[in-house]
N, CA and C atoms of all chains as a GROMACS GRO file, in nm:
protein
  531
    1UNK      N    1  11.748   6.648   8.164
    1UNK     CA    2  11.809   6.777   8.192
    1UNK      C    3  11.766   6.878   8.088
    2UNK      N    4  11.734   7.037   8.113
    2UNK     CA    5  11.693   7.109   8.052
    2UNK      C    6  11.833   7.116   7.938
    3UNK      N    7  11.796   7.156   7.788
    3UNK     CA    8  11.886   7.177   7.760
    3UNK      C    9  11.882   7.356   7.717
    4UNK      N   10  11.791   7.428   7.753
    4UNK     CA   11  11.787   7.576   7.734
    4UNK      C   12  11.898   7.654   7.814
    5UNK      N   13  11.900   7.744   7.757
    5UNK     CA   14  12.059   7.832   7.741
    5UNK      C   15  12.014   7.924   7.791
    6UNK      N   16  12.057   7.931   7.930
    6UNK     CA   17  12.103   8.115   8.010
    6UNK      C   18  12.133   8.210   7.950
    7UNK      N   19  12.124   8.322   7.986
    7UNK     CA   20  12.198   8.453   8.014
    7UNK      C   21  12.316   8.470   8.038
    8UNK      N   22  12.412   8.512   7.927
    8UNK     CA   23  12.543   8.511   7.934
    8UNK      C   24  12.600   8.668   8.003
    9UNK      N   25  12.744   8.688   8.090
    9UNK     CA   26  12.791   8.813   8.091
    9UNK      C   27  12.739   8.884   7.977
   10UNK      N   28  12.689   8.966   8.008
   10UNK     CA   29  12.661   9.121   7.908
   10UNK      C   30  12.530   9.130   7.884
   11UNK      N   31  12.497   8.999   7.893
   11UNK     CA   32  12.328   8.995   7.802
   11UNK      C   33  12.258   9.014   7.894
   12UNK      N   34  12.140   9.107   7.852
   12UNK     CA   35  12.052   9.186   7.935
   12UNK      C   36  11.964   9.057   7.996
   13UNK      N   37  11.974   9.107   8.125
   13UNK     CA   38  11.898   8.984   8.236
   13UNK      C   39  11.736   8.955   8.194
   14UNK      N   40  11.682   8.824   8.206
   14UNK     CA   41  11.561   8.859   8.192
   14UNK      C   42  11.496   8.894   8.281
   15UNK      N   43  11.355   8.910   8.256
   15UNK     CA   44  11.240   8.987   8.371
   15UNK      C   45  11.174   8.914   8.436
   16UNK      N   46  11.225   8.958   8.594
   16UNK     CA   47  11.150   8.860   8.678
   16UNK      C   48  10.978   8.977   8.761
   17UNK      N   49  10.903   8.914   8.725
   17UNK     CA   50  10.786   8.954   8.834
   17UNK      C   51  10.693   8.857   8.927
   18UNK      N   52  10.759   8.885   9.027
   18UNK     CA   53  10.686   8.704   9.102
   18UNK      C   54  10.632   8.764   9.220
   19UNK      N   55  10.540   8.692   9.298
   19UNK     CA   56  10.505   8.715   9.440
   19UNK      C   57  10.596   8.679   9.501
   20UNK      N   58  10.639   8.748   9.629
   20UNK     CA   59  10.699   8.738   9.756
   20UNK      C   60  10.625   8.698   9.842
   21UNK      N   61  10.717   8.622   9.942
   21UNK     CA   62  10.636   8.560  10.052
   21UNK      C   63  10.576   8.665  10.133
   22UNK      N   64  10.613   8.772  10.174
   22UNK     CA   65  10.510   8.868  10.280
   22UNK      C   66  10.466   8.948  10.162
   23UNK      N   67  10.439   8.910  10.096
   23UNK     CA   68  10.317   9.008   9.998
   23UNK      C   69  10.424   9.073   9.898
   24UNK      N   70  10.348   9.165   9.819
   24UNK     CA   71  10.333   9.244   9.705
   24UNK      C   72  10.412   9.149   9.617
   25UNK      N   73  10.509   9.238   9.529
   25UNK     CA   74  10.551   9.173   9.389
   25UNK      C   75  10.709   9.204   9.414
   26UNK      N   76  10.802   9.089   9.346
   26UNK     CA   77  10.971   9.159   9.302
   26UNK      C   78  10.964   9.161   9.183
   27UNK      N   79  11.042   9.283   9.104
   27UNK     CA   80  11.036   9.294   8.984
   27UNK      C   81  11.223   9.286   8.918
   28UNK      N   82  11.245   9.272   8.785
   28UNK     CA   83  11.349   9.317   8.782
   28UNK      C   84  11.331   9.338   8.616
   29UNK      N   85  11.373   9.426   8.556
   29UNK     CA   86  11.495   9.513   8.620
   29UNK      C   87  11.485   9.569   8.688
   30UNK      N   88  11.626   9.636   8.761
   30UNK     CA   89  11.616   9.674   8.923
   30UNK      C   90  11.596   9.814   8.866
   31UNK      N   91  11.621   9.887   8.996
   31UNK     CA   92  11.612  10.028   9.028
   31UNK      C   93  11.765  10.098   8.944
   32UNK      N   94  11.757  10.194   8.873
   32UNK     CA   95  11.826  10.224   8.822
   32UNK      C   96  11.960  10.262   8.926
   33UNK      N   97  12.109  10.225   8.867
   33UNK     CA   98  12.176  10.233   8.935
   33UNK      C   99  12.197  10.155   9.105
   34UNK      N  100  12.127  10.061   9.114
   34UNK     CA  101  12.137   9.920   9.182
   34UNK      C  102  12.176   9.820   9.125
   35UNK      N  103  12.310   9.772   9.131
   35UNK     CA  104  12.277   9.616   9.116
   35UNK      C  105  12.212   9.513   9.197
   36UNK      N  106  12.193   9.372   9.131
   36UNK     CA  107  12.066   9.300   9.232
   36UNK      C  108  12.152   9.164   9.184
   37UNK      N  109  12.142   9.101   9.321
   37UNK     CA  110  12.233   8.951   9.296
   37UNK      C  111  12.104   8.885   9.276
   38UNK      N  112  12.077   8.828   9.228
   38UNK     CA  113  11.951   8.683   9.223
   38UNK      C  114  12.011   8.530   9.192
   39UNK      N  115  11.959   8.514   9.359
   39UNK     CA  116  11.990   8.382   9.380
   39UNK      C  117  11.845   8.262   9.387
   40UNK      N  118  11.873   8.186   9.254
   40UNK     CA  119  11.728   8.110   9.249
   40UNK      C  120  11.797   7.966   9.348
   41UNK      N  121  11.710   7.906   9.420
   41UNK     CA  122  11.759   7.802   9.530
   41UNK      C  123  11.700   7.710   9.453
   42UNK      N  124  11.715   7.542   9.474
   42UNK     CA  125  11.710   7.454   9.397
   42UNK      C  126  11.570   7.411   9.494
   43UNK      N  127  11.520   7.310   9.450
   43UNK     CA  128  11.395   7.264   9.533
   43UNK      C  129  11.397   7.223   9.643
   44UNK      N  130  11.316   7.281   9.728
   44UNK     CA  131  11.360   7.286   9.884
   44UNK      C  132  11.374   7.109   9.932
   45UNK      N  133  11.320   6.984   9.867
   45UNK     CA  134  11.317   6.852   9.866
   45UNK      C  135  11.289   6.873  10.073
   46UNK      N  136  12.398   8.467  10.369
   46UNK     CA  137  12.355   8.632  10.282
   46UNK      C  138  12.306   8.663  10.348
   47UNK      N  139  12.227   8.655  10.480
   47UNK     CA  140  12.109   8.722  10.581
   47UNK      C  141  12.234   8.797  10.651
   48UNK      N  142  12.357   8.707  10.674
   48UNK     CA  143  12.461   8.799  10.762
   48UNK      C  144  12.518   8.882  10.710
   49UNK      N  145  12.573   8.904  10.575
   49UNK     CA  146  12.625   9.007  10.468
   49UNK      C  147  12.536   9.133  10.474
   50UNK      N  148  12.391   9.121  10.539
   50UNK     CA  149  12.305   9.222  10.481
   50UNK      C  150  12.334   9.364  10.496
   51UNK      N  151  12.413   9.404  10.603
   51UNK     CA  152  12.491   9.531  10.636
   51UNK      C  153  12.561   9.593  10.514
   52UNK      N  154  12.680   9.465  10.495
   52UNK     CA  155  12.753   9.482  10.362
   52UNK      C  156  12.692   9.516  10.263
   53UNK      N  157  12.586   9.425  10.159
   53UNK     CA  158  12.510   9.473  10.084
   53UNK      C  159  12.446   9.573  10.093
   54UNK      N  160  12.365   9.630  10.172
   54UNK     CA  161  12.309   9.774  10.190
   54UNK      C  162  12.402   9.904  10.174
   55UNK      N  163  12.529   9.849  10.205
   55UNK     CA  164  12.670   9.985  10.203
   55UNK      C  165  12.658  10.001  10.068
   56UNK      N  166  12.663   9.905   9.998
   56UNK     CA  167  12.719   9.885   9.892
   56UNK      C  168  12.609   9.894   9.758
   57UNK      N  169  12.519   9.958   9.804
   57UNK     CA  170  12.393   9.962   9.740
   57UNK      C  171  12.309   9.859   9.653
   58UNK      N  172  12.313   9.718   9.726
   58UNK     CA  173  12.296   9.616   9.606
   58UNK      C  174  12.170   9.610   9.668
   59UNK      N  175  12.080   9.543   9.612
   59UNK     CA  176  11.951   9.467   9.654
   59UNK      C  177  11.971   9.287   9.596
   60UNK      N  178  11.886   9.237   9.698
   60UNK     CA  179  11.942   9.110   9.700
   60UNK      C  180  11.789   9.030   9.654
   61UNK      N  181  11.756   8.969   9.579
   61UNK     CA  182  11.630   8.824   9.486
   61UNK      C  183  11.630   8.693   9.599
   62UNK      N  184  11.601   8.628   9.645
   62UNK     CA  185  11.572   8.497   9.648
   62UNK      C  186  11.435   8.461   9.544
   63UNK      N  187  11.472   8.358   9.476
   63UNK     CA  188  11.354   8.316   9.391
   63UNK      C  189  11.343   8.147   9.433
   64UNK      N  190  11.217   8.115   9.483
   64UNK     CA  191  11.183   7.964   9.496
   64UNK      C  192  11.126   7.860   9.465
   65UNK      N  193  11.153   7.745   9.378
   65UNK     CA  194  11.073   7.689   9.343
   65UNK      C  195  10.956   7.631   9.361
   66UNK      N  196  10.907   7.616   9.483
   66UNK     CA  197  10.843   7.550   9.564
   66UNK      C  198  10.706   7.633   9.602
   67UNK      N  199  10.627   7.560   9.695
   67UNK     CA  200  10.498   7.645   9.700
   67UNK      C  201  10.550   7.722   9.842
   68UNK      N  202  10.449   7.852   9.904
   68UNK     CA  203  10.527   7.937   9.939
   68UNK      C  204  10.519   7.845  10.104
   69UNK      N  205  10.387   7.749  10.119
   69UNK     CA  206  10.394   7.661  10.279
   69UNK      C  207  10.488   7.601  10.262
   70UNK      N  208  10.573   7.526  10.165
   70UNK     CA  209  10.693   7.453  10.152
   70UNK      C  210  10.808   7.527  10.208
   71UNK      N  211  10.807   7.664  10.127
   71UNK     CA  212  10.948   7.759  10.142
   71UNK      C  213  10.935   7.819  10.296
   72UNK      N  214  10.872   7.822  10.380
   72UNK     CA  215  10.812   7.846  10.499
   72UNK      C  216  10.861   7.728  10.587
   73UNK      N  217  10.819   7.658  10.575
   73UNK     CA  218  10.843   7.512  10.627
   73UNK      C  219  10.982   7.498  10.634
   74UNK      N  220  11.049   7.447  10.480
   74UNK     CA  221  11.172   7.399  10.467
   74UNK      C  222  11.302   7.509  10.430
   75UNK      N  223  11.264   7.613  10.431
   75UNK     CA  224  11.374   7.701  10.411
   75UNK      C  225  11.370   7.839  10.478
   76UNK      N  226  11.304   7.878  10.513
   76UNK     CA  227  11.264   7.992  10.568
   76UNK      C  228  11.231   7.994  10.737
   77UNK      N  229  11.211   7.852  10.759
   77UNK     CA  230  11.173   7.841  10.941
   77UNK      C  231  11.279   7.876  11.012
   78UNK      N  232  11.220   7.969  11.122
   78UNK     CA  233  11.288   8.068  11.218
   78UNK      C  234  11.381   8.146  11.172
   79UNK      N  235  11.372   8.218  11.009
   79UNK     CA  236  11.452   8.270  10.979
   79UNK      C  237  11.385   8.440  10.970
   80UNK      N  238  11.446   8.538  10.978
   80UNK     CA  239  11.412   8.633  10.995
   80UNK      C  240  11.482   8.692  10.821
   81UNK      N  241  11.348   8.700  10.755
   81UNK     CA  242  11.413   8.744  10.606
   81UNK      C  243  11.459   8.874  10.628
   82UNK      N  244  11.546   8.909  10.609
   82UNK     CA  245  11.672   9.029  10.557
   82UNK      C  246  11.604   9.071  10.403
   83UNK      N  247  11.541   8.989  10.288
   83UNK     CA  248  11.601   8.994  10.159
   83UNK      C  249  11.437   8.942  10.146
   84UNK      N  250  11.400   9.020  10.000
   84UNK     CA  251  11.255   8.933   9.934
   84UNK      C  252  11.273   8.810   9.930
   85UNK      N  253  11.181   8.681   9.942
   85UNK     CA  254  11.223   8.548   9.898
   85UNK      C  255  11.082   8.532   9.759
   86UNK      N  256  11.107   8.537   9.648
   86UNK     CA  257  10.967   8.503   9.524
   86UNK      C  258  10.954   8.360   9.518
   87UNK      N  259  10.853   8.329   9.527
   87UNK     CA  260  10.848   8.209   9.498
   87UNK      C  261  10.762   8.212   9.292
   88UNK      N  262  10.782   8.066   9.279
   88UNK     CA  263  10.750   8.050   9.114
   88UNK      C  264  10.738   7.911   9.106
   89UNK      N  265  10.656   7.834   9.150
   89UNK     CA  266  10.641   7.681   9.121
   89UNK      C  267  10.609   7.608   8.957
   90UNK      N  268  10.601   7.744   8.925
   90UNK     CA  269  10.530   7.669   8.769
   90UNK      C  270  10.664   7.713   8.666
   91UNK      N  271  10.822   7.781   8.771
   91UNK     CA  272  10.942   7.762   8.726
   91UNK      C  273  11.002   7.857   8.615
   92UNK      N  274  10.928   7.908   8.575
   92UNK     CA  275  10.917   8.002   8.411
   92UNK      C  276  11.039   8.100   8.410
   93UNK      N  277  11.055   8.129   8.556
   93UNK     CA  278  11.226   8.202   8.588
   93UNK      C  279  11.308   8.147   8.542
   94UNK      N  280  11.279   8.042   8.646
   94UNK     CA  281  11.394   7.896   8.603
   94UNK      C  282  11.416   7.909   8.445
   95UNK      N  283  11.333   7.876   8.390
   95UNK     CA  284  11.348   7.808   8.252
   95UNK      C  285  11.373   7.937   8.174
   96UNK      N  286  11.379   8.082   8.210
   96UNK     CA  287  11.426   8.162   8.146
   96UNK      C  288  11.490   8.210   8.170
   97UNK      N  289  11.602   8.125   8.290
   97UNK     CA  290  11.739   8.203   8.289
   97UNK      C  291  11.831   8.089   8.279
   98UNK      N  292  11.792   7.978   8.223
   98UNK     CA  293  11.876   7.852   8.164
   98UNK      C  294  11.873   7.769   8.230
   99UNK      N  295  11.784   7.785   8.402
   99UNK     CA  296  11.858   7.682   8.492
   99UNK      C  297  11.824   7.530   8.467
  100UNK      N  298  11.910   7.450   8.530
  100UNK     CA  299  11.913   7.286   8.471
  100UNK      C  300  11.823   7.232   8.588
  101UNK      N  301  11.792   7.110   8.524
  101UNK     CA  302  11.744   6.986   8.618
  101UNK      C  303  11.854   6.942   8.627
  102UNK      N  304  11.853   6.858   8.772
  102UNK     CA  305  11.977   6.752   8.777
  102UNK      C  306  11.923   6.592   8.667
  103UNK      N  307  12.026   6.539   8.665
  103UNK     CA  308  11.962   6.408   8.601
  103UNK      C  309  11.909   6.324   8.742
  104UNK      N  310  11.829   6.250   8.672
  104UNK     CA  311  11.754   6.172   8.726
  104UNK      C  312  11.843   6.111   8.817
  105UNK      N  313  11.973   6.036   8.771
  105UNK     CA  314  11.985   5.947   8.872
  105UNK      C  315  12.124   5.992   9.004
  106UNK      N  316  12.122   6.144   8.981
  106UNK     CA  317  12.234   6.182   9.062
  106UNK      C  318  12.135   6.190   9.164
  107UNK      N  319  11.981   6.214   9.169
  107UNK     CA  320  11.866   6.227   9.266
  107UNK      C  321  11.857   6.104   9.386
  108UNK      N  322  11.843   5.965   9.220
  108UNK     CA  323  11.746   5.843   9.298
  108UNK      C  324  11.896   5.758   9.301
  109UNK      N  325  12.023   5.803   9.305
  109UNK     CA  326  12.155   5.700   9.362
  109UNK      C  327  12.203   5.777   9.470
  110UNK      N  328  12.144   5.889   9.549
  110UNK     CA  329  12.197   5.949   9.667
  110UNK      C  330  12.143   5.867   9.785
  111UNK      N  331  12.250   5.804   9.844
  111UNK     CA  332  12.183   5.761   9.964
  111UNK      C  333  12.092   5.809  10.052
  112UNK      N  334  12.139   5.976  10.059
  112UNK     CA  335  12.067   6.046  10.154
  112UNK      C  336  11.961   6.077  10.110
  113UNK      N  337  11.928   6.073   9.983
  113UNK     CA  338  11.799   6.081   9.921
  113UNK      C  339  11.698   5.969   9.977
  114UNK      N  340  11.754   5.825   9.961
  114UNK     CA  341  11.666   5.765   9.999
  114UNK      C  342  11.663   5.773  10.153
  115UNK      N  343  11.752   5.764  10.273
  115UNK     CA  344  11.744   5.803  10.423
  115UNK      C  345  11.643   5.879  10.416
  116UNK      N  346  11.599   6.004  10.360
  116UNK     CA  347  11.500   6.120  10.351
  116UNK      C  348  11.402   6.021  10.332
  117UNK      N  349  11.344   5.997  10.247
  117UNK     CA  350  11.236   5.891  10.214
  117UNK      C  351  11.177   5.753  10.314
  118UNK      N  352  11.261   5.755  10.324
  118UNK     CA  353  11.311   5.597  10.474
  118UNK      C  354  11.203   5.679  10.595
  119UNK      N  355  11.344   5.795  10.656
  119UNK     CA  356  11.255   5.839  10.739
  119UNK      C  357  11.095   5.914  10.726
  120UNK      N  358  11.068   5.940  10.614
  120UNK     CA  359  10.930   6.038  10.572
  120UNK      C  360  10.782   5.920  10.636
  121UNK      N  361  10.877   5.794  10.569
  121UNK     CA  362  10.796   5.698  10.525
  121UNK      C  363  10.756   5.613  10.679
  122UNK      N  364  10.858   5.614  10.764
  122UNK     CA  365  10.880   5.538  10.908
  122UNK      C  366  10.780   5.654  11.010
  123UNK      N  367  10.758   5.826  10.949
  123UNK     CA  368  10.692   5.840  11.082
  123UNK      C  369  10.560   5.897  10.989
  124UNK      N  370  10.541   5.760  10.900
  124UNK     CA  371  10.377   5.777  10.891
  124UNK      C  372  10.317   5.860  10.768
  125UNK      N  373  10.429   5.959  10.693
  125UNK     CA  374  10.411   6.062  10.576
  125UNK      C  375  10.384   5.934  10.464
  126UNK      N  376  10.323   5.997  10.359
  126UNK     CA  377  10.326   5.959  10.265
  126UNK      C  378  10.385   6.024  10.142
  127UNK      N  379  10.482   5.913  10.072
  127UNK     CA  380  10.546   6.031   9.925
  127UNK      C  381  10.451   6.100   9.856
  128UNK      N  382  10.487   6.176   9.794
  128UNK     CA  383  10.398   6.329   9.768
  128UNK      C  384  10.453   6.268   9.620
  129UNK      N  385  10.357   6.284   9.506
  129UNK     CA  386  10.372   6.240   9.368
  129UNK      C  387  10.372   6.435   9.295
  130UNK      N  388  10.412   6.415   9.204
  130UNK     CA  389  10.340   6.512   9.123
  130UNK      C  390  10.370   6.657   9.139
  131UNK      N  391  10.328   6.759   9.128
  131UNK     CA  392  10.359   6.943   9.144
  131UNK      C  393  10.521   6.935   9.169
  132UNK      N  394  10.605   6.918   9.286
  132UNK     CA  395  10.710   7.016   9.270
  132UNK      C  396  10.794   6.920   9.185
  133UNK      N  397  10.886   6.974   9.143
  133UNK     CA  398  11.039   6.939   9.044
  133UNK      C  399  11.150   6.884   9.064
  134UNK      N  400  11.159   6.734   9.201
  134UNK     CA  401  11.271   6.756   9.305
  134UNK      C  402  11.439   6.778   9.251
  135UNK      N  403  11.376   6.785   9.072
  135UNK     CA  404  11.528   6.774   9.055
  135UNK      C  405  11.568   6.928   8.988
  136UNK      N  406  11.504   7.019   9.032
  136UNK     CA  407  11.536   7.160   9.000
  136UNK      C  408  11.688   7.231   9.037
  137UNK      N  409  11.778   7.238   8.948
  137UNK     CA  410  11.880   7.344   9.007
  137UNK      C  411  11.830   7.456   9.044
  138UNK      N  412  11.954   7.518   9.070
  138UNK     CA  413  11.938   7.686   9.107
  138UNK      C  414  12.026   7.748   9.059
  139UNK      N  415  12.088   7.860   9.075
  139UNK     CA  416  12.155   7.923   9.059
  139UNK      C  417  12.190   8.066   9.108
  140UNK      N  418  12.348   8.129   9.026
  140UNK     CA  419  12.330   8.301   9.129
  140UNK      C  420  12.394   8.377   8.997
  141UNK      N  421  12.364   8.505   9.001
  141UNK     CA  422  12.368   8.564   8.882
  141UNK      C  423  12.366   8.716   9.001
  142UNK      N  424  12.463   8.770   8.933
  142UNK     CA  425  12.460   8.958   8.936
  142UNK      C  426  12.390   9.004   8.844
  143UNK      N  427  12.316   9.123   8.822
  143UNK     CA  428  12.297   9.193   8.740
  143UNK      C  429  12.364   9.345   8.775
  144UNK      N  430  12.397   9.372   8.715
  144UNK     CA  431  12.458   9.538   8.669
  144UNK      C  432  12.355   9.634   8.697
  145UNK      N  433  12.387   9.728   8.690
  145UNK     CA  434  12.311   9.850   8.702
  145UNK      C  435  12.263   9.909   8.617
  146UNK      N  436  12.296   9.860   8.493
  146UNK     CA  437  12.214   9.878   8.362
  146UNK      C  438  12.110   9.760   8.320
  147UNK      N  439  12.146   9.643   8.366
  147UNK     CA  440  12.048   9.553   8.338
  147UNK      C  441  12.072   9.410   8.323
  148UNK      N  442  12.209   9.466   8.257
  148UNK     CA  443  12.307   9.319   8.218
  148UNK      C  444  12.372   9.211   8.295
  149UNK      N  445  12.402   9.126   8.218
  149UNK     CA  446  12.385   9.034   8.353
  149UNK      C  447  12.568   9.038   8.324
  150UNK      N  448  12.615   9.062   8.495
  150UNK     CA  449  12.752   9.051   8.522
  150UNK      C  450  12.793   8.997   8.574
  151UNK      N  451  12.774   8.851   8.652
  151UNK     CA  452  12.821   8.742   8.701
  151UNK      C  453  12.688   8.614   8.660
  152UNK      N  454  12.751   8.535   8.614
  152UNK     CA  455  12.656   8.418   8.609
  152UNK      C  456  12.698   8.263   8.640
  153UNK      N  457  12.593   8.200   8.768
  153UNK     CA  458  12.680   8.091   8.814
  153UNK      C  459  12.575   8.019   8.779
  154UNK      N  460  12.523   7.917   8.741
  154UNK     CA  461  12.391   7.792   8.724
  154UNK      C  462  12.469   7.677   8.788
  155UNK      N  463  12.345   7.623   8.923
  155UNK     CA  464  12.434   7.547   8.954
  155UNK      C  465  12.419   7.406   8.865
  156UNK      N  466  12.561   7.348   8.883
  156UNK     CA  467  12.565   7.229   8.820
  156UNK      C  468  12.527   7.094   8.860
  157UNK      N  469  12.585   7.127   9.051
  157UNK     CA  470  12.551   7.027   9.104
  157UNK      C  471  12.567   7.108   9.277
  158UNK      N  472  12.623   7.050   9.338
  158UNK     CA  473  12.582   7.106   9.460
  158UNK      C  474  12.722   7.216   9.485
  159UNK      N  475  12.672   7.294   9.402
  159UNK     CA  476  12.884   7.372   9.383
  159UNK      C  477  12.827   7.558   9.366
  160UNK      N  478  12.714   7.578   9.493
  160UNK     CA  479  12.713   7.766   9.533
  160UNK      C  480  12.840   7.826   9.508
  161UNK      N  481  12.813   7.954   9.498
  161UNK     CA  482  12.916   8.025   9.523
  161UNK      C  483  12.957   8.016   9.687
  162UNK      N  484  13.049   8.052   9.703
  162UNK     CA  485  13.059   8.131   9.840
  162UNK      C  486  13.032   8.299   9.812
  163UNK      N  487  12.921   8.344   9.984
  163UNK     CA  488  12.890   8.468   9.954
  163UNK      C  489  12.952   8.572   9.943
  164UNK      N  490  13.099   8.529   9.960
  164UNK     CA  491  13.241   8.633   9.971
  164UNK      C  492  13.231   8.658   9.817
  165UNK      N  493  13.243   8.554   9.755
  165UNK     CA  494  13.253   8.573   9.612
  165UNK      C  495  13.138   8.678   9.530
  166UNK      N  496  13.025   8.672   9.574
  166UNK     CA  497  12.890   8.754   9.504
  166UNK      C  498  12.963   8.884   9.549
  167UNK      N  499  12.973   8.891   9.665
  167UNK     CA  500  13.022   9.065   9.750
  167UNK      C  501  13.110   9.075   9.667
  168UNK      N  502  13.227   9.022   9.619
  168UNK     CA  503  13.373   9.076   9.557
  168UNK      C  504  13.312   9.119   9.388
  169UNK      N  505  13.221   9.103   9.345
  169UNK     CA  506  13.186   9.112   9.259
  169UNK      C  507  13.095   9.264   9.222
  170UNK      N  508  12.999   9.246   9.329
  170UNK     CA  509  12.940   9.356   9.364
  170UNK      C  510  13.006   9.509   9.398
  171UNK      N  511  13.100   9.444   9.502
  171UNK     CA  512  13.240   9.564   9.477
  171UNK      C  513  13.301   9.593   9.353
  172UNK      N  514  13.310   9.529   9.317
  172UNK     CA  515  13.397   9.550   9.199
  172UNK      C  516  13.312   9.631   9.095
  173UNK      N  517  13.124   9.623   9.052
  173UNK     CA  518  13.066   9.704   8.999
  173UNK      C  519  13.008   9.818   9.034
  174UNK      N  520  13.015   9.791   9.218
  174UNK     CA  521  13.000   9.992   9.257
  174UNK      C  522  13.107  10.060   9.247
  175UNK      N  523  13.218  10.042   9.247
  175UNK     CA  524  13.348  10.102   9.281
  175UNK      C  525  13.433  10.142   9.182
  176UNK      N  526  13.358  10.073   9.017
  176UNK     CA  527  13.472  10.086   8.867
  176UNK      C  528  13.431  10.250   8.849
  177UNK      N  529  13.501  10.279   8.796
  177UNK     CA  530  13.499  10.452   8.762
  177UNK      C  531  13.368  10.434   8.635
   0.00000   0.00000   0.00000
């Protein structure tokens, strides 16, 4: 088991830039004045 | 969350799926006949993962699930062969808000097979468009 330590309430999220499945890029941080839920899914098995 | 998507849009949120897997996998096993509402990223080499804390399960909550092995049983009965190597089968996930400044304002890592419910992300989300 990993033992590395998340992102707690308050602490600035880290930066995601990944490909999407129909193309281009998601980035985050979001758009100012959006919040953004990010839901990472576990391995599709 | 594909059915919430109305809700979320009122409510000005934008919604992440991030996937571990390669993107013919996430196609295949999670995404078939689904009409995405929401980006889905994929990241097989995990670096999200591992920089937003998420856990592996242990090894043997994997290889003592019955249904784990049934999966395997059947893979194996119509002819597949086990696949060694690239994906992670023991990758958590997790769900996390971020704020509108950046910060992170809800954080769930899963532990074991224990999501939120999506009522719960929305009540949350309300709760950060709506504070004065």
């Amino acid at each position: 088991m990993s033992s590395s330590k998340g992102p707690e309430i308050g602490d600035p999220a880290p930066e995601i830039d990944l490909p999407v499945l129909d193309g281009g890029r998601v980035q985050l941080p979001p758009e100012p004045g959006r919040p953004v839920i990010v839901s990472f899914l576990r391995h599709a098995g | 969350m594909h059915d919430r998507k109305d809700r979320i849009a009122e409510l000005g949120a934008d919604v992440i799926f991030v996937a571990c897997d390669e993107p013919s996998e996430i196609r295949e096993k999670l995404v078939a006949d689904v009409a995405l509402a929401f980006p889905v990223a994929y990241d097989p080499e995990r670096a999200s993962y591992d920089a937003w804390g998420l856990e592996r399960a242990p090894w043997w909550r994997i290889w003592l699930d019955p249904a784990v092995w049934l999966r395997y049983a059947k893979l194996l009965l119509s002819g597949e062969r086990l696949r060694g190597g690239g994906a992670d089968t023991l990758q958590l996930g997790g769900d996390f808000i971020v704020a509108e400044d950046g910060t992170i304002a809800y954080a769930r890592p899963q532990r074991r097979d224990d999501r939120p419910p999506v009522g719960e992300l929305l009540r949350e989300v309300e709760r950060l468009t709506t504070r004065e």
